[in-house]
N, C-alpha and C positions, 0 to 999 in steps of 0.2 A: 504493500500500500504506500508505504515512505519512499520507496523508490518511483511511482507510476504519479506521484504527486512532483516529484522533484522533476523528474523529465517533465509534464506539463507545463513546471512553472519555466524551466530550462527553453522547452519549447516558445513558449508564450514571449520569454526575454526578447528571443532573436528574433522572433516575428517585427516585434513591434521597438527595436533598437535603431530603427533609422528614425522615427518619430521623439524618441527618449536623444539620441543626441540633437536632434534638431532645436528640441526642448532646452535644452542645456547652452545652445548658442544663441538663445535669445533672449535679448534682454527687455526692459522696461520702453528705455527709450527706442529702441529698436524699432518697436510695433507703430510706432508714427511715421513712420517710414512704409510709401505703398511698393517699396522695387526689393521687397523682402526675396527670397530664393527659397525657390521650392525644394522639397526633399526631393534628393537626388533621385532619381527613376532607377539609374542602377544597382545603385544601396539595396533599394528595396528589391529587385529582381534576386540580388544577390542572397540577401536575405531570407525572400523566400526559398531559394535554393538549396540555401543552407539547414531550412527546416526537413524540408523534403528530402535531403540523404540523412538528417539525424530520424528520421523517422523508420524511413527505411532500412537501418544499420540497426536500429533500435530492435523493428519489431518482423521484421523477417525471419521465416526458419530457413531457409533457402538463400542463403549467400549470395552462390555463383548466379541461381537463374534469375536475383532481383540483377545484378551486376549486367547478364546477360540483356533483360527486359530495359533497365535503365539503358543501358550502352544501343542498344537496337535503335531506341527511341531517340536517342542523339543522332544516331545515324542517318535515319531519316529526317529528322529537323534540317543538316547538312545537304543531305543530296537534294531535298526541295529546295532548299535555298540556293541551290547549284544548280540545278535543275531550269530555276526560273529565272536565275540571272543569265543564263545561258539562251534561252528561247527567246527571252526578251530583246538583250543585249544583242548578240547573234543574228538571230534573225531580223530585229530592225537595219542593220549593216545589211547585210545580205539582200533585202528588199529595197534598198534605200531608192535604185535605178529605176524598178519597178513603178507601174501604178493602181490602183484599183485597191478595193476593200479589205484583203489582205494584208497589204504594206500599210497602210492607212490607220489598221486597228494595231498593228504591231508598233508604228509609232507612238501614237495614245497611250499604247500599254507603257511602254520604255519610259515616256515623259511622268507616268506615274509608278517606276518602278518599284519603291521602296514600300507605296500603300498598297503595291497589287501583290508583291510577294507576303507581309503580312495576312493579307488577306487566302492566299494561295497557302501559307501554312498552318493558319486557323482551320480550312476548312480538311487542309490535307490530313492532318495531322488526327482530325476525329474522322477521317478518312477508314487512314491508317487503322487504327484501335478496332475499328467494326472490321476488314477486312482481318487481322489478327485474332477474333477471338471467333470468330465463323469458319474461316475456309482451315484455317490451322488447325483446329480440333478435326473437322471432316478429315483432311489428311493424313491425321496422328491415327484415327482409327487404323483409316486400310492400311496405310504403310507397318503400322502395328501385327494387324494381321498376315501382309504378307510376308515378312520379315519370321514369324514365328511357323509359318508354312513352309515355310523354305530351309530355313535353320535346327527346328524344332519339331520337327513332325508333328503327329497331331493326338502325342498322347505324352502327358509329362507326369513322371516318378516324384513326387516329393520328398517321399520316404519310405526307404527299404532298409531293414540290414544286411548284416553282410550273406547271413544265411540265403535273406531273398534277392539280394543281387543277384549271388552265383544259380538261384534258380531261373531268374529273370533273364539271365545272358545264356544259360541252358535251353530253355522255352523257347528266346527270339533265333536260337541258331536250328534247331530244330523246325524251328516253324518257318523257317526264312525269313523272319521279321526284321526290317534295318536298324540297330539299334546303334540311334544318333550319337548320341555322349552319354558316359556314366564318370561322375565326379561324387568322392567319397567328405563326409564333415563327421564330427561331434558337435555337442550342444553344448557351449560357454556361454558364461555371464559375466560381463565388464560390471567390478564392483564401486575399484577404487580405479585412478587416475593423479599419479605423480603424487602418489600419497593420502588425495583427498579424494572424500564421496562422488561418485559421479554426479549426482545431483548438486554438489555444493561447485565442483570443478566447472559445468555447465550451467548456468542459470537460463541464459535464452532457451525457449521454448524451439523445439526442430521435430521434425521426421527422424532424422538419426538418433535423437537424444530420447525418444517416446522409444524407437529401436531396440536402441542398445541396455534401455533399462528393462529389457524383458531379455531369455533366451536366444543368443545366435546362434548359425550355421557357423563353426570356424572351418575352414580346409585348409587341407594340407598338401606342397606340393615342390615337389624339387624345382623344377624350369618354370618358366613366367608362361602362364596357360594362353594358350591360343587367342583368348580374346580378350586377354587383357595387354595392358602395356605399360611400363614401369617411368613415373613422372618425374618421384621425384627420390632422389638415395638409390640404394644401389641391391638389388636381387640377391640374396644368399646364395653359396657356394652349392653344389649337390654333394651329398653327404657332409651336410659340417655340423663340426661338434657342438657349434653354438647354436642350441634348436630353443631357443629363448627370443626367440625376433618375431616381428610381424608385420606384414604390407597390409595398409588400410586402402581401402578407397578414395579418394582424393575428396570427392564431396562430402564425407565423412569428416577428413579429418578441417574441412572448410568450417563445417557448421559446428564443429565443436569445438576448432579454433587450436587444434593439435599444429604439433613440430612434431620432428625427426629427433628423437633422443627421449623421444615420454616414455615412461613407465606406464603400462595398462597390466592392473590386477584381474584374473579371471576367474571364477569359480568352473570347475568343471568335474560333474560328478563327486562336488562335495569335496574337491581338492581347490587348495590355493596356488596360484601359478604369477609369474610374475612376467609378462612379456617389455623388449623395447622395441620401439618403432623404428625399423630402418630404412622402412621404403614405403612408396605412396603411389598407389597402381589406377589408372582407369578401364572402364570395358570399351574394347572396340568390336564391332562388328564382324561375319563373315564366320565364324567358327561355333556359334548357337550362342543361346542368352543367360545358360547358367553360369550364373557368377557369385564370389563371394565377397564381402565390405571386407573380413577378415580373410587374412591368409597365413602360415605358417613356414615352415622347411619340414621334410616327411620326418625327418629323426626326431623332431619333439614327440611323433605317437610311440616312439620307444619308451616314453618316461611319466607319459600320462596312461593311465589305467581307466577310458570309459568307454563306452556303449558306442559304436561307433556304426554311422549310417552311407545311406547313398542318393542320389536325386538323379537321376537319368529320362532319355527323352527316347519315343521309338516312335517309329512311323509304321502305320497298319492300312493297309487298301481292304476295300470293303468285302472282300473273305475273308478277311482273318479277325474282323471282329468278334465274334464266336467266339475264338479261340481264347478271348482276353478273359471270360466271366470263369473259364479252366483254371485258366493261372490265379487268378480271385479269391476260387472257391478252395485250393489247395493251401493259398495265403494271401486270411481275411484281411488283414491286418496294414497289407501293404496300401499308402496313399497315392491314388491315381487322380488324374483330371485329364478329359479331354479337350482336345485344340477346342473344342465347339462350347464344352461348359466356360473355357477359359475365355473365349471373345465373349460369350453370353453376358459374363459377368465384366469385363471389359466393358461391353457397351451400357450396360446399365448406367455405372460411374459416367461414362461418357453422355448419356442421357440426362441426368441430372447434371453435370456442370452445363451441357447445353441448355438446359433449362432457365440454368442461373444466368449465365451466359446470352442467353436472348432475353434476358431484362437489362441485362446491362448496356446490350446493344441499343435497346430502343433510348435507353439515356441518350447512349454518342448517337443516335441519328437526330434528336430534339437537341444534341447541342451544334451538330453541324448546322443544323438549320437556323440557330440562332447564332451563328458566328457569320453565315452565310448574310442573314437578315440585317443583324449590323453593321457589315461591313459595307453592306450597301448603303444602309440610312446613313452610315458616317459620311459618305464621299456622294451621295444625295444631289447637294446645291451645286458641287465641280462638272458631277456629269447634266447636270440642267443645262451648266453654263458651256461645255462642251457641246451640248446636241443644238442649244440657240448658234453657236457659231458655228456649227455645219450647217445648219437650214440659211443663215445669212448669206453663204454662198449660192443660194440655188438647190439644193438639195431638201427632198420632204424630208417626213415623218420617217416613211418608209425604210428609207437610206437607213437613218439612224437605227433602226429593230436592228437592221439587218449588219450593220455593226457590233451592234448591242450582242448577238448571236453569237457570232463571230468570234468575240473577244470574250464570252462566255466556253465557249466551246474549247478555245487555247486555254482558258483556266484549267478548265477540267478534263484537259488532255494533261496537264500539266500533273494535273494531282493525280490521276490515276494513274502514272507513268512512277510516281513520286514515292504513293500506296502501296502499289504491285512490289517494287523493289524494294521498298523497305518492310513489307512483309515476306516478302521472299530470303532476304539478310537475314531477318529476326527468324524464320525457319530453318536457318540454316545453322545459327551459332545457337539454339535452342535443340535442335533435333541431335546435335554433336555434342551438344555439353551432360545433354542429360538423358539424351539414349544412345549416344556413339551409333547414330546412323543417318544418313545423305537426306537432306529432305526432297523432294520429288512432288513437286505441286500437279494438280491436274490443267494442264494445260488451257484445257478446253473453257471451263469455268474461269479461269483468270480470263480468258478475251472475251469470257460473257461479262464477268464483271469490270469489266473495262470498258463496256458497251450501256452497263448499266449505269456506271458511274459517270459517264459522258452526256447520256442523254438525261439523267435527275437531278446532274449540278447545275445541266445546261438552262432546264424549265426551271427550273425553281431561280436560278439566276436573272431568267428573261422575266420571269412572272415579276418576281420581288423587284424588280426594275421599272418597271411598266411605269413609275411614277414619275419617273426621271424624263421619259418621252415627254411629258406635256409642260412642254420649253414653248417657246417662239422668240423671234427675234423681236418683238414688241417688251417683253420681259428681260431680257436680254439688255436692250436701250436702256429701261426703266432703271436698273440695276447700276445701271455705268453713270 
């Protein structure tokens, strides 16, 4: 409680520390004076900035993927900014020779570069957000799925021992069954850490930390296994005497904020054990998905005395299913799932966070639309006085729409070029950090949604505008 009251107030300081110095350089006499100086605009951005990474440092369980999610999100702020000084800047050059409605609205655009890029990253940017939490999740599905089809065949061991391994590997070779990977574990419990309670060493709340305070899979294993890959320190020797070491997971040791050189206490089978950390492993892809947070060298199972198990994957074609309720009924005991109960329950989760996840969206599309809205009513009276001195030349009403269009159209070419790639970036350093696998967008749906987002920025651009048409060069005069 005394800590979640201090960060608020902690919080609350920095918010409002550009107002509090302001406060402090002003005086009595001061205030009779009307050419006072406003609080600096950067301060404040800065400030807000600076709440928003203590927040997230604060209350994240997940490190890398706020780091990832944060880092994406700059990235795209960047390439639309780059993006639009490029289209503008560029193609004003490039058309300058030219004549016609084209070149014409490219200039316009140019002479208002700095309010149309705002405007072009306001709206891109809740763009972005809705295209990120819709087509990402559809693609984490299938890609999920094929990944585990392919890798995993479509029946996964949780737990055998060794009795039912060797009949499991007996059964699949009799039966011709392919029997994908068998990797062996015991079940530890991380107590202590560099001395102290795990819970007192971790205070932040994580997935790892709710993990590790129940029973693990530890494994054991001479060489650095096929799908994993060593980050950070350096792999054990095969057969070395020092079987007192252990490679963690990398994201593991992130959210609980481990070095190389900790002490990890382990309970296993009611024995005390004292491991150090020498290496820090990720999974990569291509050689199946069983993996362990914990790893060992095989000569520590010479000096621990427990129960020791197995987790393996086999792939069955639709005769030999049959064959599996044999091995079953011989032994109850053994934990199976298949590829089909395992998506089943995969999409459930994935059905509720879409769920959540399409309320959210409807948020970012009522906020694009209100970023959309004001950034018109801001620039309102510029483009009245704009379309009055097109019509003084000779040109109607008409002309102007169809400018109007036009320069809607390059917006939202712009953002959905802006969108697309920065949700393609963010699937890319998201699908790699935290599943070690390629993201692979659906093509086909991105040029629809590129078609959608062209033609709802476009109307809603030209609608919300519609006010701006009704200029004349009467109005125009009146003004001047």
């Amino acid at each position: 409680m005394a800590k979640t009251i201090a960060t608020s107030v902690l919080l609350f300081a920095v918010f409002h520390l550009p107002i509090w110095l302001t406060l402090c350089q002003t005086s009595v006499a001061k205030l009779f004076h009307q050419n006072q100086k406003g609080i600096s605009l950067g301060l404040i951005k800065l400030c807000a900035l600076v709440v928003l990474v203590l927040v997230a440092v604060k209350y994240s369980d997940n490190g890398l993927l706020t780091l990832m999610l944060v880092g994406s999100i700059s990235i795209t702020i960047m390439l639309m900014a780059a993006i639009s000084w490029a289209v503008l800047t560029l193609g004003e050059k490039a058309t300058q020779e030219f004549s016609g409605l084209i070149p014409f609205t490219l200039f316009m655009m140019k002479q208002r570069l700095i309010g149309k890029s705002t405007q072009i990253l306001g709206i891109g940017l809740s763009t972005f957000l809705l295209l990120f939490t819709l087509m990402l999740l559809k693609d984490l599905g299938d890609t999920m799925v094929s990944y585990q089809r392919t890798h995993d065949g479509n029946v996964m061991v949780s737990q055998a021992s060794q009795t039912q391994m060797k009949a499991i590997k007996e059964w699949s070779k009799v039966n011709d069954i392919n029997l994908r990977q068998s990797k062996p574990y015991l079940y530890a419990k991380v107590v202590r850490i560099n001395e102290q309670a795990l819970n007192k060493f971790a205070t932040k709340p994580s997935d790892s930390l709710a993990t590790l305070s129940k029973s693990i899979r530890l494994h054991w294993s001479e060489t650095i296994p096929k799908n994993n890959r060593v980050v950070q320190g350096t792999w054990w020797q095969e057969n070395t005497e020092n079987w007192q070491q252990i490679s963690i997971e990398e994201e593991v040791m992130t959210d609980l904020g481990l070095t190389l050189g900790d002490k990890l206490t382990f309970v296993i089978h009611q024995q005390s054990f004292v491991f150090t950390i020498t290496a820090s492993h990720v999974y990569q892809p291509g050689a199946g998905s069983i993996t362990f947070w914990v790893q060992t060298p095989q000569t520590a199972i010479q000096h621990i005395n427990a129960p020791q198990y197995n987790m393996a994957s086999l792939e069955l074609n639709d005769e030999q299913w049959p064959l599996l309720s044999q091995l079953w009924q011989i032994h109850p005991t053994i934990r199976m799932v298949s590829l089909k109960e395992l998506t089943k329950q995969f999409d459930k989760i994935l059905a509720m966070i879409t769920k959540v996840i399409s309320g959210f969206s409807v948020m970012i599309i009522i906020l694009a639309i209100i970023v959309i809205l004001s950034s018109i009513n801001a620039l309102e009276s510029k483009e009245k006085k704009k379309n009055s001195v097109i019509m003084s030349f000779g040109f109607l009403k008409n002309t102007c729409l169809q400018l109007n269009v036009i320069e809607w159209l390059i917006t939202a070419l712009i953002i959905a070029i802006g969108a697309i790639a920065g949700t393609y970036i963010t699937g890319m350093l998201i699908y790699q950090s935290q599943f070690s696998l390629s993201y692979q967008p659906n093509l086909f749906l991105l040029f629809i949604t590129l078609a959608i987002i062209l033609s709802t920025v476009t109307l809603l651009g030209v609608y919300a505008s519609r006010h701006s048409l009704k200029s004349s060069v009467k109005q125009l005069m009146t003004e001047v």
